[in-house]
C-alpha positions in Angstrom: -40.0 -8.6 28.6 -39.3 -5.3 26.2 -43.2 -4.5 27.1 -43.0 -5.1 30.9 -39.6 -2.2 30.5 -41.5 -0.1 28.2 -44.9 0.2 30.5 -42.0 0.4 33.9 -40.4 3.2 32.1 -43.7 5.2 31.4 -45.2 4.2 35.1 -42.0 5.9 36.3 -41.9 9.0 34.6 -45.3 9.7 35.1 -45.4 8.6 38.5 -49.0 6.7 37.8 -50.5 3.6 36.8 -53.5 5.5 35.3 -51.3 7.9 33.4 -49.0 4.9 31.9 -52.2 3.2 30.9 -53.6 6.6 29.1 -50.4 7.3 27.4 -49.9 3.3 27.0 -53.4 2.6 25.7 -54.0 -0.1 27.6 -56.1 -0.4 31.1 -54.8 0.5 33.9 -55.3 -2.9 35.7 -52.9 -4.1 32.6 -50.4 -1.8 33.6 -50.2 -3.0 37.1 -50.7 -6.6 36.0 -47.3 -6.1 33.7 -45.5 -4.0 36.7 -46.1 -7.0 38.7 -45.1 -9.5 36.5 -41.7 -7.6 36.4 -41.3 -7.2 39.5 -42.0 -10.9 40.3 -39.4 -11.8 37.6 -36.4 -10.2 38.7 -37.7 -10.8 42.2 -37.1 -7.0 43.2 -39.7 -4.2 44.3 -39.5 -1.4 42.0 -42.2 0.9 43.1 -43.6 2.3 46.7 -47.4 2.5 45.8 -49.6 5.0 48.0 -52.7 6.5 47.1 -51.8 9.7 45.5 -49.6 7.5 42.9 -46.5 5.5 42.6 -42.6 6.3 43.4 -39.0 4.4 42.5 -37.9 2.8 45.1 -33.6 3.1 45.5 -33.5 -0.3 43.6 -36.3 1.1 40.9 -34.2 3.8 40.1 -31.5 2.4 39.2 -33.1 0.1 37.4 -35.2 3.0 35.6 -31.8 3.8 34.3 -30.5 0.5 32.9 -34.1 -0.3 30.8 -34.0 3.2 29.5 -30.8 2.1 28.2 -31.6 -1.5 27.0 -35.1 -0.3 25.2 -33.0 2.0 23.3 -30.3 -0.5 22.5 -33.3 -3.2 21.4 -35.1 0.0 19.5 -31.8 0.2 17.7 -31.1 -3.2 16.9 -34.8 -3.3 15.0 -34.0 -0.2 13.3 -30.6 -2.1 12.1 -32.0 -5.3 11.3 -34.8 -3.5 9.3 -32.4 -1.3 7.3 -30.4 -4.1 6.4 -33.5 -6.0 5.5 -34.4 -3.5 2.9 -30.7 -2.1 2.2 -30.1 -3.7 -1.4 -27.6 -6.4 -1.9 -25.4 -6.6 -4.9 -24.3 -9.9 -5.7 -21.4 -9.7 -8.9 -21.7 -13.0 -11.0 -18.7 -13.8 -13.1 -19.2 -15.0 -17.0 -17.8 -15.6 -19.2 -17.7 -18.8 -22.3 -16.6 -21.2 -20.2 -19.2 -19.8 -17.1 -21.9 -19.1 -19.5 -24.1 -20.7 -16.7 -27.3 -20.9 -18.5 -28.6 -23.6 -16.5 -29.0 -21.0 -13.7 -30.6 -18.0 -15.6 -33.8 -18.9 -14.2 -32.3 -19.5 -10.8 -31.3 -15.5 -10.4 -34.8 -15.0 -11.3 -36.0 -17.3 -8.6 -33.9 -15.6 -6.1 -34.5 -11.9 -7.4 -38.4 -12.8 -7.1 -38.1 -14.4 -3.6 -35.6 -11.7 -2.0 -36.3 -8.4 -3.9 -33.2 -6.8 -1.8 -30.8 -9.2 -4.1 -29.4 -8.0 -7.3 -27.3 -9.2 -9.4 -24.7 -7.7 -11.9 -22.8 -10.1 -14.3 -19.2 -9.5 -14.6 -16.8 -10.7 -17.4 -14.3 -13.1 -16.6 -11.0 -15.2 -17.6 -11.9 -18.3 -18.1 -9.0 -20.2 -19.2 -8.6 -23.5 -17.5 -5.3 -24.4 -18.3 -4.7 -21.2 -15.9 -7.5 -21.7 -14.1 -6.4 -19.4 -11.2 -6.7 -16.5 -13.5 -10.4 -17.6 -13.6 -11.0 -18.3 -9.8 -8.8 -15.5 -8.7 -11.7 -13.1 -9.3 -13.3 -14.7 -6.8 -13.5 -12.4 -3.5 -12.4 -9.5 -5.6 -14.0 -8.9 -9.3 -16.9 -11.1 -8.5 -18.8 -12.4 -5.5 -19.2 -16.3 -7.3 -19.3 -17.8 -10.6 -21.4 -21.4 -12.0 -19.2 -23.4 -14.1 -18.2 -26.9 -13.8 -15.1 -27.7 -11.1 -13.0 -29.6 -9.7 -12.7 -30.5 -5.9 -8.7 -30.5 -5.5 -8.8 -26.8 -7.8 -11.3 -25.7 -5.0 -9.4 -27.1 -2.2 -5.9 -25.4 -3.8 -7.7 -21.9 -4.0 -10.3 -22.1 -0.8 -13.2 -22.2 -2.4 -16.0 -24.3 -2.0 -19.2 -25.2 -4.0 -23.0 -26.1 -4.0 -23.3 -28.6 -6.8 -26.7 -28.2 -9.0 -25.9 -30.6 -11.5 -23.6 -33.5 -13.2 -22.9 -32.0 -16.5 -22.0 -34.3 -19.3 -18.4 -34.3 -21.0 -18.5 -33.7 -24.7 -16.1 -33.3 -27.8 -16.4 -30.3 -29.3 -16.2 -30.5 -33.5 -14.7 -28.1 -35.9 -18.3 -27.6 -38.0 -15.8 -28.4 -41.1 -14.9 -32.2 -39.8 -17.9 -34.7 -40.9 -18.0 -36.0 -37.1 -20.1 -32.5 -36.7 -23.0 -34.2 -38.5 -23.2 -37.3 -36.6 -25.7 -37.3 -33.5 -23.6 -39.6 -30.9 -19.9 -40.2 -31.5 -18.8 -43.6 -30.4 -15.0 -44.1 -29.5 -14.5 -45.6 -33.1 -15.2 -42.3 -34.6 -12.2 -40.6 -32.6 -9.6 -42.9 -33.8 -7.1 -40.9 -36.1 -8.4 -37.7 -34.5 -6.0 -35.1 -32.7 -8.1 -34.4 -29.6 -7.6 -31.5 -27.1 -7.4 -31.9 -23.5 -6.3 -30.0 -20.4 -2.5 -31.5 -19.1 -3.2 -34.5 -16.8 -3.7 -33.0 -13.1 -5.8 -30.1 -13.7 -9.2 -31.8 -13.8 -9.9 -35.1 -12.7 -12.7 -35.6 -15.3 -10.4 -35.0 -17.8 -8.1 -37.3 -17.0 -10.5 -39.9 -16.8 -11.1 -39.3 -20.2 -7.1 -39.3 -21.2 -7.1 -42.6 -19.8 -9.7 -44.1 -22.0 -8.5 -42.2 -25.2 -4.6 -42.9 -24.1 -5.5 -46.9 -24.4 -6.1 -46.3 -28.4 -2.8 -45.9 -30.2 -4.2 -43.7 -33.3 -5.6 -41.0 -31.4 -3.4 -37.9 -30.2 -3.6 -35.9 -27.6 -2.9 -32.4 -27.9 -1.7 -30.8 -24.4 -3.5 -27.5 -24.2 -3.2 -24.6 -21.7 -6.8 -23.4 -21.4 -10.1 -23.1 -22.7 -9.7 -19.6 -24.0 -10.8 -18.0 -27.6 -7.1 -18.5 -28.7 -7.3 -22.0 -28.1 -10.4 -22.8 -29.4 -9.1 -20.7 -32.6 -6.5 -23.2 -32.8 -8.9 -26.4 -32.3 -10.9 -24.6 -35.4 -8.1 -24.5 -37.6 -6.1 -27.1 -37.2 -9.2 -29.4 -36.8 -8.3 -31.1 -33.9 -11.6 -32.3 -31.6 -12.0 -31.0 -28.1 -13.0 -32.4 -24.7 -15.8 -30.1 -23.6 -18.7 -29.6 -21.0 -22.0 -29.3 -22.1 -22.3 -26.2 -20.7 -19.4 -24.7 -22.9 -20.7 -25.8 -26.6 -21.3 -22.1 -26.7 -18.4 -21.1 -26.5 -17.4 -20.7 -30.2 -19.3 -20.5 -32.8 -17.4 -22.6 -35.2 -17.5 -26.0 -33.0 -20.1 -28.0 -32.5 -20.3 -30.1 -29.0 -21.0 -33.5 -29.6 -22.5 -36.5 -27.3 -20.2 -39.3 -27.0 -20.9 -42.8 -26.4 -19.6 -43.0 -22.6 -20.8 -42.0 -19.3 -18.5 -39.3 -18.2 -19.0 -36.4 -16.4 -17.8 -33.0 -14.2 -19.6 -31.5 -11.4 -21.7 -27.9 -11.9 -22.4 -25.7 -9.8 -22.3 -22.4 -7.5 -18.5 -21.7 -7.1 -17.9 -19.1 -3.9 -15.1 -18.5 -2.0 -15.1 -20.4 1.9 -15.1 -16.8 3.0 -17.7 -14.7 1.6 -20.3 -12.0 2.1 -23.7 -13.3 4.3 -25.7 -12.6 1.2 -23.8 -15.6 -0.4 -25.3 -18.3 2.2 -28.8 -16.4 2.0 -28.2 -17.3 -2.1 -26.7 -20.8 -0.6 -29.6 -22.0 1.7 -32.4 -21.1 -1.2 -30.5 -23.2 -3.7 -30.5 -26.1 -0.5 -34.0 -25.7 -0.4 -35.6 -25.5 -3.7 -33.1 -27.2 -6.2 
């Protein structure tokens, strides 16, 4: 249809088919060919032909009028598309210890390599999961998403959503000084007489699962904790106690050691975004769907 209003626009102006077709390049029996089409599809006569050329009828000219208007709004709309096709997008990625994410460095890479408009800047973040709001608060304002592990009722409470990549296993997390840092695999054995760190009951379901295994043995302790933080893992490291840990996170300080333990626990990981976000984020959303 845009070519039928383009080759109308230019038969009208120049008040001949022969003349559209020159400054057209096409033949003139495709210029008339189109004009007829048009005509046929809109089921109105647009032109009074006569020998010495062509003239708007009352009906073509006000119809000259409207396509002149519509070819520039559909020459805008390309121009639009096309900027914002090229324009580059800036995607902020929060990490931090506990969103160290390295699981997904060679996804940005992927992405950066398959939309070369996409870049990504990597912003520090709180990450302290006993106030885990201070870490999903950036969200929507310091950064556009972070990968970490989650929980569905935190994302429900702060309306955010996820796109899961993985099932990351739960660890513990040894003080390098305690002999359980030299063992391969603990087994629920080795934790009895250990103080061992977790997250109060409610903040992560994964977690709990775990205080309810470690709650049925009488000569373990829990230790309430109220986040993930340096300070806290300072504490873990000097008072020895062992800490419940993703995999992802046995990074996070230098002087623990994360552990494999004999059981089958785990805590999702993924892309964590707010439900409303910027249009780049389901372009980032829909490659992940697709390839991953």
């Amino acid at each position: 249809m845009n070519d039928q209003l383009t080759t109308f626009i230019a038969v009208a102006e120049s008040k001949s088919f022969n003349k559209a077709a020159s400054q057209l390049f096409i033949s003139a029996p495709g210029v008339i060919k189109q004009i007829n089409a048009l005509e046929k599809n809109i089921h109105v006569s647009l032109f009074n032909r006569t020998h010495s050329g062509v003239t708007l009828t009352p009906a073509g000219e006000s119809f000259y009028q409207d396509a002149k208007k519509l070819v520039a709004a559909y020459t805008q709309s390309i121009n639009h598309a096309q900027n914002l096709a090229e324009e580059k997008q800036v995607v902020k990625i929060g990490v931090g210890p506990l969103a160290t994410g390295v699981g997904t460095n060679n996804l940005w890479l992927e992405i950066s390599q398959k939309y070369p408009n996409i870049t990504f800047q990597f912003i520090p973040c709180s990450c302290a999961l006993g106030s885990f709001n201070e870490f999903l608060a950036g969200i929507n304002s310091e950064f556009d998403l972070v990968s970490s592990v989650y929980d569905v009722n935190l994302l429900r409470t702060y309306s955010l959503t996820a796109t899961e990549l993985d099932l990351t296993p739960l660890k513990i997390s040894v003080p390098i000084q305690n002999p359980l840092s030299n063992k391969k695999c603990l087994s629920l054995d080795d934790l009895k007489g250990q103080t061992i760190a977790l997250s109060p009951r409610g903040e992560f379901s994964c977690f709990d699962q775990v205080r309810d295994l470690l709650e049925k043995e009488t000569t373990i302790t829990i230790k309430n904790i109220n986040g993930f933080d340096i300070p806290v893992l300072n504490s873990c490291v000097e008072n020895n106690w062992l800490l419940c840990s993703a995999e992802d996170w046995q990074t996070a300080h230098p002087m623990l050691k994360a552990q494999n333990v004999d059981w089958d626990f785990t805590a999702p990981f993924g892309l964590v975004y707010g439900e409303t976000h910027r249009q780049v984020i389901d372009q980032i959303v829909d490659f992940v769907n697709s390839n991953h």
